[in-house]
C-alpha positions as CSV (number, residue, x, y, z in Angstrom):
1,X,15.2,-78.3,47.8
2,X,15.7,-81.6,49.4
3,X,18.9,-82.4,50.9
4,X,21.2,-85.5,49.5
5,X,21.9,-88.4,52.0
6,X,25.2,-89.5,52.1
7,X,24.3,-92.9,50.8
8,X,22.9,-90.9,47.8
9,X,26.5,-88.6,47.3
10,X,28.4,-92.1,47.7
11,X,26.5,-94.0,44.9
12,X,26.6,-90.6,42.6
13,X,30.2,-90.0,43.4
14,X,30.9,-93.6,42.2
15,X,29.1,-93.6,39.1
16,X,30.5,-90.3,38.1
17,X,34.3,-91.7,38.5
18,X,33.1,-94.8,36.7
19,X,31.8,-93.0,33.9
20,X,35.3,-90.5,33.5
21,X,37.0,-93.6,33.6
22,X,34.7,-94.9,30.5
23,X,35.1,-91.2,29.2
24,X,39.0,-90.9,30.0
25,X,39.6,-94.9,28.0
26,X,37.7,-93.3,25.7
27,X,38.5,-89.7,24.6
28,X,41.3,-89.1,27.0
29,X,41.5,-86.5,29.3
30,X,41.7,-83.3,26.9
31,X,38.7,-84.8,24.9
32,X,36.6,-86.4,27.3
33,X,33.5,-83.6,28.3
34,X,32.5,-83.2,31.9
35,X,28.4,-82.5,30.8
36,X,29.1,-86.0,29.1
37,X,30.2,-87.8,32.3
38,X,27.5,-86.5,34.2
39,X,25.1,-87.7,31.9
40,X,26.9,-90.9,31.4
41,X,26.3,-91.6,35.6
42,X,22.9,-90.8,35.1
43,X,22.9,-87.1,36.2
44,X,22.7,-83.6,34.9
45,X,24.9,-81.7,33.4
46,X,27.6,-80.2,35.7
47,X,26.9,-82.5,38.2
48,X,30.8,-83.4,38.4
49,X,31.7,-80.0,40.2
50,X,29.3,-81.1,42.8
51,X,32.3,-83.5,44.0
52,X,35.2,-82.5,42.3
53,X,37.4,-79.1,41.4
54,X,37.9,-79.9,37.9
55,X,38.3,-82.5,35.1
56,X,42.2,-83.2,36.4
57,X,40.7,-83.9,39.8
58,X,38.4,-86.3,38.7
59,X,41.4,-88.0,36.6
60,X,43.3,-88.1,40.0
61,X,40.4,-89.4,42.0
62,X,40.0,-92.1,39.3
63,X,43.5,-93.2,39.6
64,X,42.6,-92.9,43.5
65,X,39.8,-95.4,43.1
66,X,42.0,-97.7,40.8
67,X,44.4,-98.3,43.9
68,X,41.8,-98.5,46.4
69,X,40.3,-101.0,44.7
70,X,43.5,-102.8,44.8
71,X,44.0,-102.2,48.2
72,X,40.7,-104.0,48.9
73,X,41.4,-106.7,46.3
74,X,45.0,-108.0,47.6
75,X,44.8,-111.4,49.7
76,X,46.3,-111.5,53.0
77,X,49.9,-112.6,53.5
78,X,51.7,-113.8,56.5
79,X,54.5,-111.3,57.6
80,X,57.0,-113.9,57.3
81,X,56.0,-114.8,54.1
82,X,59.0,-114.5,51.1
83,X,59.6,-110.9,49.5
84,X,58.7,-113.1,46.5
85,X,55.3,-114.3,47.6
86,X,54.6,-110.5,49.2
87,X,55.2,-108.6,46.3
88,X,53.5,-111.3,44.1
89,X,50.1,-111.1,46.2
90,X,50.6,-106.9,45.6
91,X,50.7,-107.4,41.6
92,X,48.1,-110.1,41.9
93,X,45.9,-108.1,43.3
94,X,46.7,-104.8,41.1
95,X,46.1,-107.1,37.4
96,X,43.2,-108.6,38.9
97,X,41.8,-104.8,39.4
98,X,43.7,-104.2,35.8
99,X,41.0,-106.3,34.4
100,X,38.4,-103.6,35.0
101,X,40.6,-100.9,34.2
102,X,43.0,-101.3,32.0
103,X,41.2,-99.5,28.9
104,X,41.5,-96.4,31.7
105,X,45.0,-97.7,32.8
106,X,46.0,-97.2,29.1
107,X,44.4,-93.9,29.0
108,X,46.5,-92.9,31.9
109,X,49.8,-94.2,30.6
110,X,49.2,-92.0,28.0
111,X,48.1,-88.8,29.5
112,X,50.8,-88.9,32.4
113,X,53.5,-89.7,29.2
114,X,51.9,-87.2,26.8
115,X,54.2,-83.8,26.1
116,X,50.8,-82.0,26.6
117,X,51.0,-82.6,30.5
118,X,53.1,-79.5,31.7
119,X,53.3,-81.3,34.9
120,X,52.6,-84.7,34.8
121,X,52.7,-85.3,38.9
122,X,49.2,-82.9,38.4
123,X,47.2,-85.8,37.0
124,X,48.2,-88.7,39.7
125,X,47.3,-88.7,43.5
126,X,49.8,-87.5,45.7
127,X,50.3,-90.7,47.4
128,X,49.3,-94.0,46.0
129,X,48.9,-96.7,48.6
130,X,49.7,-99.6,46.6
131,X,52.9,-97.7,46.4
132,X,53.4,-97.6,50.2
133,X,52.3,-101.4,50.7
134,X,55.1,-102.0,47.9
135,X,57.7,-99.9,49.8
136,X,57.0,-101.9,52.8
137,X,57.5,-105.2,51.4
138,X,61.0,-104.3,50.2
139,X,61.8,-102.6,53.5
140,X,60.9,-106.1,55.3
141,X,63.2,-107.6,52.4
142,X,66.1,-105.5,53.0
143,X,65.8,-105.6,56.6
144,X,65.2,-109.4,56.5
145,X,68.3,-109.9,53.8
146,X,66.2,-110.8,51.4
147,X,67.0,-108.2,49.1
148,X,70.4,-106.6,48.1
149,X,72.2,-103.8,50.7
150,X,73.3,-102.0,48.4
151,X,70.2,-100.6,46.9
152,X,67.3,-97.8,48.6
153,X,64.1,-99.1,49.4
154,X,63.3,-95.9,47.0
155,X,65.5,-97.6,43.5
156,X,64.2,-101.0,44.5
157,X,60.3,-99.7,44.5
158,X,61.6,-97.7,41.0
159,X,63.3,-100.5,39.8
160,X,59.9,-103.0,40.4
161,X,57.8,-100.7,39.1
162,X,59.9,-100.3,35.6
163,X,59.4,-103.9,35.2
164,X,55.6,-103.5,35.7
165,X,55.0,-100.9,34.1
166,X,57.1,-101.8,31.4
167,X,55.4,-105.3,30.9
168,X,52.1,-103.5,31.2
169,X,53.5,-101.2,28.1
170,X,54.7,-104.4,26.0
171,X,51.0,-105.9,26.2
172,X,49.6,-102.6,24.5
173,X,51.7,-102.9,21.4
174,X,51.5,-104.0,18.2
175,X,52.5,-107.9,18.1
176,X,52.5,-111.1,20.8
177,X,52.1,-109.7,24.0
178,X,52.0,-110.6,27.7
179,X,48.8,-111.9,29.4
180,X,47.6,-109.7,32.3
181,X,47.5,-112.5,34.3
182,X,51.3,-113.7,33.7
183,X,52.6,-109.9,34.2
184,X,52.4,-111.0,38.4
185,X,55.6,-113.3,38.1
186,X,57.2,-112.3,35.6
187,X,57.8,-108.7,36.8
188,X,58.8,-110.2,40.5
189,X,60.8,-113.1,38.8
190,X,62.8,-110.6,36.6
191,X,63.0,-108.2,39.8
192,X,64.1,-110.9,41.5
193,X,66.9,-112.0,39.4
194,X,68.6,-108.8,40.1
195,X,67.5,-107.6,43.5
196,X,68.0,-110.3,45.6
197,X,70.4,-110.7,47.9
């Protein structure tokens, strides 16, 4: 049997964690079928375990991909640029990611809330570097007295991603809700408000 080229496991790899993400948006992670997501990325059946453990890894590793695309996505900022117009250019680039994902990003919001996750830290990656990049802004805020003393980096980062996430949860319900391209200011605006110094 012929061996696979590295090129070849990259492109499959992708396609399989862009079709779970289809699958995931779709079924969600309890009804979504690992024979379908093969199929889906253009592969036979079972070809999943080829590169991951099991269908929660593959949730993770598409939450993994989300952020890296992020990552990649985010526009450079000067280091002496304003805790406002760091953390905005870290949303920016997360909604602008959010665009492709979001049916998955619901999906997620879901599964990670849904009583039938025993352990809900099992379905997210272990570190998320948007996360870290978001951590570091508000470190350089602090240290720079842009933010308030009297608050951790740890219940700033908590705090700013309530107001996301929260904003992200308001344009999913019922009713008038909050463009995905508005959510950027309006979650470091409102963070803003309170955690400056």
């Amino acid at each position: 049997m012929p061996r696979v080229s590295e090129a070849t496991k990259t492109t499959h790899r992708r396609r399989l964690l862009d079709a779970a993400a289809d699958a995931f948006a779709t079924h969600g992670l309890h009804g979504a079928r690992i024979d379908d997501i093969s199929l889906a990325a253009g592969l036979a059946k079972g070809t999943v375990y080829n590169y991951f453990d099991s269908k929660q890894d593959l949730f993770r590793e598409v939450i993994a991909s989300w952020a890296s695309r992020v990552t990649a996505a985010r526009r450079p900022v000067d280091d002496d640029a304003s805790i406002r117009d760091q953390l905005i250019a870290l949303v920016d680039a997360d909604m602008t990611i959010m665009r492709e994902f979001e049916p998955f990003a619901r999906a997620a919001f879901r599964e990670v809330l849904s009583p039938a996750a025993a352990d809900p830290t099992d379905l997210v990656p272990t570190s998320d570097p948007v996360d870290n990049e978001i951590r570091a802004a508000l470190t350089l805020g602090l240290c720079r007295g842009e933010l308030r003393p009297d608050r951790t980096v740890d219940e700033l980062a908590q705090l700013f991603a309530a107001g996301i996430n929260g904003l992200l949860i308001q344009r999913w319900l019922p009713g008038p809700t909050v463009e995905l391209k508005d959510i950027s200011r309006l979650a470091v605006d409102h963070f803003l408000n309170g955690a400056a110094s």
